[in-house]
C-alpha positions in Angstrom: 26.3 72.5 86.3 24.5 71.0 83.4 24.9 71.8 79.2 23.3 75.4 78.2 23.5 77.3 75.3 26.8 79.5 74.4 25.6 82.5 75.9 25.1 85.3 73.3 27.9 87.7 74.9 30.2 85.1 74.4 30.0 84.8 70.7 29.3 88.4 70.6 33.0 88.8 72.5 34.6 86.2 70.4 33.6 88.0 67.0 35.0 91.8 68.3 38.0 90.2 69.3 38.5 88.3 65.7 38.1 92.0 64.3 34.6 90.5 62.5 32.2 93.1 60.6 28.8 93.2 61.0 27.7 90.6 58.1 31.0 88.5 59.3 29.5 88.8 62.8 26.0 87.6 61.8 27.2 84.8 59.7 29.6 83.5 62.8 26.6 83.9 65.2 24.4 82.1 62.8 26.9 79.1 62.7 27.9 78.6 66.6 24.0 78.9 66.9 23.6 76.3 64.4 26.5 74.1 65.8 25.2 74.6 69.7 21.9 73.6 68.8 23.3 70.2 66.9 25.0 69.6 70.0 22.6 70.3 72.6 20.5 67.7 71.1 22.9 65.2 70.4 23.6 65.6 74.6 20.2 65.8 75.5 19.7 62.5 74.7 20.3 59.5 77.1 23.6 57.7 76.1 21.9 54.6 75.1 20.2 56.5 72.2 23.2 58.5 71.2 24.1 58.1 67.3 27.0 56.2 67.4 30.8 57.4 66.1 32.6 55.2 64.0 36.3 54.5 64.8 38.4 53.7 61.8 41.0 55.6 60.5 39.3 57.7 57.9 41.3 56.9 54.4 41.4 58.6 51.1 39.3 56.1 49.5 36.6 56.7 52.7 36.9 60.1 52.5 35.8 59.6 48.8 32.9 57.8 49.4 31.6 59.5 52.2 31.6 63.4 50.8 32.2 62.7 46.8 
């Protein structure tokens, strides 16, 4: 079986179970969406042209530089 999408029930079921409202519903579809497609892209690709991850510990100071 190869990667799909998050099927739509499935983050329909999620939210009724968390209890969401309508707008938190929308706005938690809109961001698995977003996050699936990232993902579905990023494992799309052959390995060779993958973005690499970086493996040092993530400091203080890094954390800094990296998001201010």
């Amino acid at each position: 079986m190869g990667v799909g999408p998050i099927p739509a029930s499935s983050i329909r079921a999620w939210a009724e179970r968390s209890g969401y409202d309508d707008a938190e519903t929308e706005t938690f579809r809109a961001c698995i969406r977003a996050m699936d497609r990232a993902y579905l892209d990023f494992a799309s690709k052959p390995e060779s042209e993958r973005q690499k991850v970086e493996s040092r510990t993530l400091s203080g100071e890094l954390f800094d530089a990296l998001f201010g």
